[in-house]
N, C-alpha and C positions, 0 to 999 in steps of 0.2 A: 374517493380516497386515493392519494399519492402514491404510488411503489417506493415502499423503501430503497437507499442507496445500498449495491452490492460493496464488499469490500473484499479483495483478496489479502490476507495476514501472514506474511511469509514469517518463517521466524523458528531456528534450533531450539532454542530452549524454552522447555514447556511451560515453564511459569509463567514469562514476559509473555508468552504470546497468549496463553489462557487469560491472564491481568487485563493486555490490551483488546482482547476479544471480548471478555466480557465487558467494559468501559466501553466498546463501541456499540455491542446490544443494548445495554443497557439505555443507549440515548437513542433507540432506535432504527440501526444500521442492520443488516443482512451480513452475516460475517461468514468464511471460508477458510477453514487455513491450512496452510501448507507447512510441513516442517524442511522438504528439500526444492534445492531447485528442478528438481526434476516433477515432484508433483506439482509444484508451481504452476510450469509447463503444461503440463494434463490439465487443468482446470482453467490456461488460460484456451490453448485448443481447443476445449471443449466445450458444450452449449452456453454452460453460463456467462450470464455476460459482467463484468464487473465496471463500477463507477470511478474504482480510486484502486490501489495496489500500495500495500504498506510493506516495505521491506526492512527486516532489521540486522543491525547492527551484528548480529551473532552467524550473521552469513558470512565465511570468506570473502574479501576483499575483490580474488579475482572473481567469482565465482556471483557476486554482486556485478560486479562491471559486467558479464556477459547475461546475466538472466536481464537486467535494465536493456541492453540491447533488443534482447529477445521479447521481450513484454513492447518495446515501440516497435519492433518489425512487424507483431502479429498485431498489436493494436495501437494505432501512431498518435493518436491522441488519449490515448488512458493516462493521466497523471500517475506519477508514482511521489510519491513521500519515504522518503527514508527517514529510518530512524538511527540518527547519526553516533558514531564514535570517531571521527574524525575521517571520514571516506571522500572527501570533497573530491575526491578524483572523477566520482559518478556524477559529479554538478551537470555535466550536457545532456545524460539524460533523464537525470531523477530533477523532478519539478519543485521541490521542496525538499527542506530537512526542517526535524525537529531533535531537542537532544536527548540522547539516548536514556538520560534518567527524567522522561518527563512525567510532568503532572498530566493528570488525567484534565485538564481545563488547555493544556498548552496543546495536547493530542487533539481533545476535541475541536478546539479553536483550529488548528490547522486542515484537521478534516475538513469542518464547515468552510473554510475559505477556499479550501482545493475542491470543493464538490459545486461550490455559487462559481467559480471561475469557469467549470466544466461546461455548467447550464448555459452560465453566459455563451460561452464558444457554441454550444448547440445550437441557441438560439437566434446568433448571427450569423 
């Protein structure tokens, strides 16, 4: 049997990220979430290991730009996905965006494609 894919779910507000946590159990996923950049941090230091890093929108701006650095410093290939409100500024280091009022099929779709890209890279 497969290990399911981890997910770290960074995200201030408790509904979105309850919403998109349970939408990513639900299809299966291992989910984590953080409500600050600082636990973030903790959980990325820490044992567990994660597949994918979903950052949201409800993060400060600066405060996005340096946790995105910090997530490729400690681990340089973990994709991250944000969940966009107009942040294009983190385009170098977040791997994807999705937009901020997604459907739960647009979220899952870009999970599935950020996690088949991941395998891919591991396996070449």
């Amino acid at each position: 049997m497969a290990v399911a894919s981890s997910i770290l779910n960074i995200c201030r507000y408790e509904t979105l990220r309850h919403t998109r946590t349970l939408i990513l159990r639900q299809s299966g996923y291992v989910v984590a979430e953080a409500v600050t950049d600082e636990q973030a941090i903790v959980f990325l230091e820490g044992s567990l290991a994660f597949d994918l890093v979903i950052m949201c929108h409800s993060l400060p701006e600066a405060s996005t730009l340096l946790l995105a650095a910090k997530v490729k410093e400690l681990h340089p290939k973990l994709p991250i996905l944000m969940v966009s409100q107009g942040f294009e500024t983190t385009a170098a280091q977040v791997d994807s965006f999705v937009p901020g009022l997604e459907s739960p099929t647009a979220l899952l779709d870009m999970v599935g494609s950020l996690m088949m890209k991941r395998a891919q890279r591991a396996g070449s």
